[in-house]
VOFI-122216 format. One record per atom (N, C-alpha, C, O): residue in one letter; x, y, z. Coordinates in steps of 0.05 Angstrom, whole numbers, padded with zeros to 5 digits, always signed. Layout:
BEGIN
AXYZ...
***
This chain:
BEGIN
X-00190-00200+00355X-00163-00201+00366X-00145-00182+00350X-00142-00160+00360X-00133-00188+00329X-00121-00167+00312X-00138-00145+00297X-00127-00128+00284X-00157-00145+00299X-00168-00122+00280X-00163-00107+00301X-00165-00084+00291X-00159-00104+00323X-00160-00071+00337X-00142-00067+00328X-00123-00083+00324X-00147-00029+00321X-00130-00021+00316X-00111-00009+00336X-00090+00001+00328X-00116-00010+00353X-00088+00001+00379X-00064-00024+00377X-00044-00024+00391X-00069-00045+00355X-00047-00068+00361X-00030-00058+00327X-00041-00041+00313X-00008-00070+00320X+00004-00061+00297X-00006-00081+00278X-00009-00074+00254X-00009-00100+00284X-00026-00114+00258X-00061-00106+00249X-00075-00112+00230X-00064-00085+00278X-00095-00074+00275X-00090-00050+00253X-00101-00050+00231X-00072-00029+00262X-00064-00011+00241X-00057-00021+00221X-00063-00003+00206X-00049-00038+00207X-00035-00048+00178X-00066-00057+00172X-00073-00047+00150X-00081-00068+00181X-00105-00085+00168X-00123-00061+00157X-00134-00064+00135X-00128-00033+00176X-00138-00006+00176X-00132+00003+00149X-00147+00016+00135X-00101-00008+00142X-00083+00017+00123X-00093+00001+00089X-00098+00010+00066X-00093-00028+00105X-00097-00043+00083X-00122-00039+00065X-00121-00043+00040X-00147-00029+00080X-00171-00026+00081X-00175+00000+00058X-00190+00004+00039X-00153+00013+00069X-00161+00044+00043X-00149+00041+00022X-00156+00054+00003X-00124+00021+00021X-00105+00018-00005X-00124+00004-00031X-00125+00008-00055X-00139-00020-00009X-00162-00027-00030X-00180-00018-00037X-00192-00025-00057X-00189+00005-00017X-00205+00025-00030X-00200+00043-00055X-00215+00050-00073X-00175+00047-00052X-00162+00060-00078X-00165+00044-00098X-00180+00048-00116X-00150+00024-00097X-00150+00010-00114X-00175+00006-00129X-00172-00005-00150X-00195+00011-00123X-00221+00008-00142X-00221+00030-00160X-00241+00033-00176X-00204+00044-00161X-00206+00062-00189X-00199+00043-00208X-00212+00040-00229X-00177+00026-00202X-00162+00019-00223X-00180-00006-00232X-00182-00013-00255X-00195-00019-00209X-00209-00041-00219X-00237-00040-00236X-00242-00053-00256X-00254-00020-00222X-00274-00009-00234X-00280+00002-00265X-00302+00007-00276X-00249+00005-00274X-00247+00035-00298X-00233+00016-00315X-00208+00016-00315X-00250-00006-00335X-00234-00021-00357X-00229-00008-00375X-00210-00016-00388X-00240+00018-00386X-00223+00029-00410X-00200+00041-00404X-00186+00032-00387X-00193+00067-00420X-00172+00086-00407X-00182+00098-00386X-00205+00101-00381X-00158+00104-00372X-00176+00121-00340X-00170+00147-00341X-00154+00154-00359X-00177+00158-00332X-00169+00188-00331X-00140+00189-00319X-00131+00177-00300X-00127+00208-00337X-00092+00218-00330X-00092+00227-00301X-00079+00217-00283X-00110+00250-00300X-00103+00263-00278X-00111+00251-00260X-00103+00264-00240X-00125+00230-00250X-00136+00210-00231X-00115+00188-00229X-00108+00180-00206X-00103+00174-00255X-00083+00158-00246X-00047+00179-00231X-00028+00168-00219X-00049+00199-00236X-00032+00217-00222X-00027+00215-00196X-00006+00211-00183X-00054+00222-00190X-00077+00223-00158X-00070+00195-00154X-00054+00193-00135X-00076+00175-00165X-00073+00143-00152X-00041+00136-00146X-00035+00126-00124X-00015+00143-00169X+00003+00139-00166X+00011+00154-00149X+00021+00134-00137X+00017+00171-00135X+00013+00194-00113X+00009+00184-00088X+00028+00183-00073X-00014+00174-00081X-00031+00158-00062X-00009+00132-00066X+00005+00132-00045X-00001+00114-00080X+00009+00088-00076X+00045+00094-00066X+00059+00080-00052X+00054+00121-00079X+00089+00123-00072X+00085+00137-00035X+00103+00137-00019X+00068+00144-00031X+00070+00160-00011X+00057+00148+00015X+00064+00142+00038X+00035+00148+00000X+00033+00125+00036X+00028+00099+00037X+00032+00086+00058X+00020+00089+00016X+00031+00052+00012X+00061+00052+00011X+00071+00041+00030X+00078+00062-00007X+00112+00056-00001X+00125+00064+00031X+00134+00054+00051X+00119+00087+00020X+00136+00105+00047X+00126+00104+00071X+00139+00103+00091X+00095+00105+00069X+00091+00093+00102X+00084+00065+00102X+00098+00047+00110X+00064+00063+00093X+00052+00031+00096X+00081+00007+00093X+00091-00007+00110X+00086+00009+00071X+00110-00011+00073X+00136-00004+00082X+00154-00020+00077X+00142+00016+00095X+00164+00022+00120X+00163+00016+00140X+00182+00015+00157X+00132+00010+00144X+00125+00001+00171X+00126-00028+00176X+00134-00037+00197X+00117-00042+00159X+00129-00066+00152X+00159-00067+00151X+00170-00073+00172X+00171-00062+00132X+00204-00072+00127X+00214-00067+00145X+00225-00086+00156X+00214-00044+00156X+00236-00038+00179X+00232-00042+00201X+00250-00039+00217X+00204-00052+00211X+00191-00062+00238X+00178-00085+00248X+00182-00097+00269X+00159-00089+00226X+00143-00115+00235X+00161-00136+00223X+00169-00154+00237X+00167-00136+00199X+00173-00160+00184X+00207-00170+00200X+00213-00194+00204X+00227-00144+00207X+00253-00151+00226X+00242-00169+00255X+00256-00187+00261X+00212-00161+00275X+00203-00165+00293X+00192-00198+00284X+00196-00217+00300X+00182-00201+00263X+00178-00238+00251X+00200-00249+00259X+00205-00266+00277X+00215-00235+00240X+00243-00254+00225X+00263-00259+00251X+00280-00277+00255X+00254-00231+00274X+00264-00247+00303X+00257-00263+00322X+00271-00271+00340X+00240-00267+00319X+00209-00291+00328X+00231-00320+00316X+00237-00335+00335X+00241-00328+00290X+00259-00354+00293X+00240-00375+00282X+00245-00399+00286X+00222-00369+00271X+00193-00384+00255X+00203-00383+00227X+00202-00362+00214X+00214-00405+00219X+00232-00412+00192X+00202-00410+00168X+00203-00402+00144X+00181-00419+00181X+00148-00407+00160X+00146-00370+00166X+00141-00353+00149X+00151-00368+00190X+00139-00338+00182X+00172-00320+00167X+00173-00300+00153X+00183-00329+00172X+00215-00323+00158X+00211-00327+00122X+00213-00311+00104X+00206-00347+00123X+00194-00356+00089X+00176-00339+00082X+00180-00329+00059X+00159-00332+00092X+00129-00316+00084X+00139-00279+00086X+00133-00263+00068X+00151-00274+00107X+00167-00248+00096X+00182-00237+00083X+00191-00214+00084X+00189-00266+00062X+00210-00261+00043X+00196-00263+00021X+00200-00248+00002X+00184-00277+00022X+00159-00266-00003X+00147-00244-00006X+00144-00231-00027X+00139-00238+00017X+00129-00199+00024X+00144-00183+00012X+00138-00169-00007X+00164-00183+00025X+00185-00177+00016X+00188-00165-00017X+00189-00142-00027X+00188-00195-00028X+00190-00198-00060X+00167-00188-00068X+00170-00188-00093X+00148-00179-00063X+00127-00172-00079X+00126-00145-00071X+00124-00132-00091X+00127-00131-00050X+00132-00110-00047X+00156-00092-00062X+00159-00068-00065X+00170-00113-00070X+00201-00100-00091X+00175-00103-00112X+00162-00083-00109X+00165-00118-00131X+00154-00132-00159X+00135-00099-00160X+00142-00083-00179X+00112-00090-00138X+00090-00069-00141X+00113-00051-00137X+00111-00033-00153X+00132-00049-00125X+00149-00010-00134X+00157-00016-00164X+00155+00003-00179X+00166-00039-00174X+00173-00050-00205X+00148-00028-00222X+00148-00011-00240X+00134-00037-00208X+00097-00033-00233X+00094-00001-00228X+00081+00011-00245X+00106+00017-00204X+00100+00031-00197X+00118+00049-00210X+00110+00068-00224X+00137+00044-00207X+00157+00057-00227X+00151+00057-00256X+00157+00077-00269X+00141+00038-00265X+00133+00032-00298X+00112+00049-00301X+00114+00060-00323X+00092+00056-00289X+00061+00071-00288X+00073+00105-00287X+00064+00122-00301X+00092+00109-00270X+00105+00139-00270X+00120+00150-00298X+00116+00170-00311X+00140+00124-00300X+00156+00122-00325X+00131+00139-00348X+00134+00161-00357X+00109+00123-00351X+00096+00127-00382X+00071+00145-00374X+00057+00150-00393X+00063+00157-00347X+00051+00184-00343X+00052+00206-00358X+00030+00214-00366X+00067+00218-00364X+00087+00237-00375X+00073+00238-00401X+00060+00258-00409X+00075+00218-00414X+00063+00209-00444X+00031+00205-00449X+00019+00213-00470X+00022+00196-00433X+00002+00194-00428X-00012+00220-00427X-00025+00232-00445X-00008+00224-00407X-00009+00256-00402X-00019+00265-00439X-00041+00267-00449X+00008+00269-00449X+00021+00287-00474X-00011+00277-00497X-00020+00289-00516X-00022+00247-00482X-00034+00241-00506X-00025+00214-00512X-00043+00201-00523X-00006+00201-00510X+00004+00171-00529X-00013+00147-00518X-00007+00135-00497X-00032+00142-00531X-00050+00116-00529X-00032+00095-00523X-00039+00077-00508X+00000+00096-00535X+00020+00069-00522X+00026+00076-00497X+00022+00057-00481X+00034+00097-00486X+00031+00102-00454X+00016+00101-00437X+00019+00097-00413X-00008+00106-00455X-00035+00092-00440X-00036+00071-00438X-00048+00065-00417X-00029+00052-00451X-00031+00025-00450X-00011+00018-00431X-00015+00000-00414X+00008+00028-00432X+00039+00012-00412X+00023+00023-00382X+00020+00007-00363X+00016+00045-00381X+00011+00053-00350X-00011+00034-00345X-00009+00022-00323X-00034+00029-00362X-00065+00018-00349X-00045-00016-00340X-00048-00027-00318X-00027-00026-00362X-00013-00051-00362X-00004-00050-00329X-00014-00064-00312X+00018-00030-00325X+00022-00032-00304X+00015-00030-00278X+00027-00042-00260X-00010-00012-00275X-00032-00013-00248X-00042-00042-00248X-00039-00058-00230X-00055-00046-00274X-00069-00075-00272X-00047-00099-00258X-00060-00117-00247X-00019-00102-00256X-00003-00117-00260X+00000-00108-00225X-00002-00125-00207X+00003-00083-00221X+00010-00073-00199X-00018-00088-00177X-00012-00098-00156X-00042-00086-00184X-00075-00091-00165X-00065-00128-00170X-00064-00140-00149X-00060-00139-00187X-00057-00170-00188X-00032-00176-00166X-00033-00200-00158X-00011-00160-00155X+00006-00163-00141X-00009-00158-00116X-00011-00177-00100X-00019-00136-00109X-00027-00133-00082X-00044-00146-00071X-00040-00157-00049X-00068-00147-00088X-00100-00154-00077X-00084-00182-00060X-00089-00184-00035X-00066-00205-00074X-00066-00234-00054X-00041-00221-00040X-00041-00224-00016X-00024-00209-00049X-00004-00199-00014X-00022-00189+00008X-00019-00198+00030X-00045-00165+00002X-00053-00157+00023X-00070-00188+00042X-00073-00190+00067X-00078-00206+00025X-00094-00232+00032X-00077-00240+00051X-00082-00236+00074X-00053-00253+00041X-00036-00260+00057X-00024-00249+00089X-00018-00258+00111X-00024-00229+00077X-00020-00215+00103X-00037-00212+00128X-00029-00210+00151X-00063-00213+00119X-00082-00206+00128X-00096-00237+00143X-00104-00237+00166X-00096-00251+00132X-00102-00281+00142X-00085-00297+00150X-00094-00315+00164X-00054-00298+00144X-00041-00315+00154X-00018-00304+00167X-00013-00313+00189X+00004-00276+00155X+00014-00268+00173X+00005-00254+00200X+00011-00260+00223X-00014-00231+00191X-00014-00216+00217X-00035-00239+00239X-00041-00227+00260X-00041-00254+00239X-00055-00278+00259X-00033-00289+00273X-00030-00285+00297X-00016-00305+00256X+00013-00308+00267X+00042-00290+00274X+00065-00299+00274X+00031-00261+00280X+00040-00241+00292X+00031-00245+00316X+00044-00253+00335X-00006-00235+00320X-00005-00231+00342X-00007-00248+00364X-00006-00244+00389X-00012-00278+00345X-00007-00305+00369X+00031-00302+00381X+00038-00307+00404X+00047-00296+00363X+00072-00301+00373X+00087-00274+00391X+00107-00276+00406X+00069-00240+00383X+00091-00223+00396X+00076-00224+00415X+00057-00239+00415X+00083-00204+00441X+00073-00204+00464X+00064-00173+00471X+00070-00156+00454X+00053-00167+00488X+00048-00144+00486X+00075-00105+00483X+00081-00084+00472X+00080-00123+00502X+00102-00107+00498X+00121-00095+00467X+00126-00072+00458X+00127-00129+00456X+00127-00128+00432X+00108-00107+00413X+00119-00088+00402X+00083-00111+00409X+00059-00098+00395X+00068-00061+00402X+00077-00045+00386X+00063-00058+00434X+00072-00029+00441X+00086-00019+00423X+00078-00001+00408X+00111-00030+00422X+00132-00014+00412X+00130-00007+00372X+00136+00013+00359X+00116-00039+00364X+00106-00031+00335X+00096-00011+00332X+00106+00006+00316X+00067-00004+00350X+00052+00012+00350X+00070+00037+00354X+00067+00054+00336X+00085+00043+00371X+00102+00070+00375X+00115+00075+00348X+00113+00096+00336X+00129+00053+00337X+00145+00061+00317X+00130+00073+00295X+00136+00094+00285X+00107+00057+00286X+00089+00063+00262X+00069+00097+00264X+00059+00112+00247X+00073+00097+00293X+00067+00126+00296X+00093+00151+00298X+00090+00175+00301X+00121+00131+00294X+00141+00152+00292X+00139+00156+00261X+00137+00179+00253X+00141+00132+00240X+00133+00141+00220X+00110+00153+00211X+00110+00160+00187X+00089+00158+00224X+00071+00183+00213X+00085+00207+00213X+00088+00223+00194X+00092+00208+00233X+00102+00233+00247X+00123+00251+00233X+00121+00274+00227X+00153+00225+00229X+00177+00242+00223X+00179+00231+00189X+00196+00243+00176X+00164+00209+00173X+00160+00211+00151X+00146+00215+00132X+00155+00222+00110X+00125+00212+00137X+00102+00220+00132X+00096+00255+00133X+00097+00271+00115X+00088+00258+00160X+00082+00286+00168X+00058+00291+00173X+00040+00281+00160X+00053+00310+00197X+00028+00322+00202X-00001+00315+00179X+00006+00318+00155X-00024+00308+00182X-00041+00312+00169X-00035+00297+00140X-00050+00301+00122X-00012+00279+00137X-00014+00271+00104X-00028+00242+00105X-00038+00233+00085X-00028+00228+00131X-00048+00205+00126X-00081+00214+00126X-00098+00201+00116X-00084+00234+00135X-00110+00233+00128X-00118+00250+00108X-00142+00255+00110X-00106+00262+00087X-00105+00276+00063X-00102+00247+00047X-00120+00249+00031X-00093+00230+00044X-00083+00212+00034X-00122+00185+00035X-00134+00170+00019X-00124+00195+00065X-00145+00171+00069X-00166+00181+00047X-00177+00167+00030X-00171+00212+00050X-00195+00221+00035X-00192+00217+00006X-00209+00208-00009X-00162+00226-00001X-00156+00215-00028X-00171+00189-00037X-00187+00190-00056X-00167+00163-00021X-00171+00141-00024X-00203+00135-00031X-00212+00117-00045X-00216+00154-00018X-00246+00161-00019X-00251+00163-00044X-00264+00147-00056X-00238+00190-00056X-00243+00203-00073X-00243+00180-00107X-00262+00176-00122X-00218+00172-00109X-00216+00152-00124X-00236+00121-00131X-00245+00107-00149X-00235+00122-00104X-00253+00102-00096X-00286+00117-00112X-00299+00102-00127X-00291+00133-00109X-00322+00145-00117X-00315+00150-00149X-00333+00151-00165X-00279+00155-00157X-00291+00169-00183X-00294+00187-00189X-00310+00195-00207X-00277+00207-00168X-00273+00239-00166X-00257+00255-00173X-00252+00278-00167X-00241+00230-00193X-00214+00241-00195X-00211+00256-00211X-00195+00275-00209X-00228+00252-00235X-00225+00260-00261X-00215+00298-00252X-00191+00305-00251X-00232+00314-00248X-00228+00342-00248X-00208+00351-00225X-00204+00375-00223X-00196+00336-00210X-00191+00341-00174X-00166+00346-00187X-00169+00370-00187X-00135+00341-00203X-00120+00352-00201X-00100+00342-00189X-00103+00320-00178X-00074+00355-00187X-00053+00331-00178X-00050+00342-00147X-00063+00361-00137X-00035+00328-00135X-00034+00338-00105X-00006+00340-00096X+00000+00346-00073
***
């Protein structure tokens, strides 16, 4: 029912799919990780996890809940909500001490690996959530029509924020990280 992706909870579950793919750099790699790979990852998380993935949420699905009048799904997108503020928190902290890292400082190494790790403990159960209890109680409550128009919008944000070709530069990214390719690949 919701996994297609022609429905907007099918696309979020799709998007969700490569974010955790990424995310296996960070889970896989307990020592220091490679700089220029966590670059590549922070890159990948402001750009199309913030700016698209969770635009598409805030400004569409989660307003489309909160008009639905479901005082549980109203509660549960305010938590989304909150944790989606907490991972730009971690995301900002991981950019903050890049720089240093970069330069060499084993303490910036430590604050950035701190903050991805802090950042993967926030997502992995938001994306859960989302994934098993909101978007189920999306698509039992919107109607089709409803869904349409998600779907239009989330393809206006490819389009006019995103841009041509950056979700799927972004998907392969996700690949790439995911395998452990980052190390030599460079910033993007």
């Amino acid at each position: 029912r919701h996994e297609s992706p022609n429905t907007a909870t099918g696309i979020l579950i799709e998007e969700h799919e490569v974010v955790l793919m990424a995310l296996k750099a960070v889970d896989s790699q307990g020592g220091p990780r490679s700089v220029s790979g966590v670059a590549r990852l922070l890159d990948f998380l402001r750009v199309l996890v913030d700016r698209g993935h969770h635009t598409k949420e805030e400004h569409y699905l989660f307003p489309a809940v909160q008009r639905l009048g479901s005082p549980e799904a109203s509660s549960l997108v305010d938590l989304l909500l909150e944790e989606h503020e907490m991972a730009r928190t971690q995301i900002r902290a991981a950019q903050a001490a890049l720089a240093d890292a970069e330069a060499g400082s084993d303490e910036a190494l430590m604050n950035l690996n701190r903050a991805l790790s802090v950042y993967v403990e926030i997502i992995h159960p938001h994306i859960v959530r989302e994934n098993d209890v909101l978007f189920p109680m999306v698509d039992r409550l919107l109607n089709e029509r409803d869904q349409h128009e998600l779907v239009a919008a989330f393809a206006r944000i490819e389009a006019e924020i995103l841009g041509p070709g950056v979700h799927e530069r972004y998907h392969r990214l996700a690949h790439e990280l995911a395998a452990g390719r980052t190390q030599s690949g460079g910033g993007s």
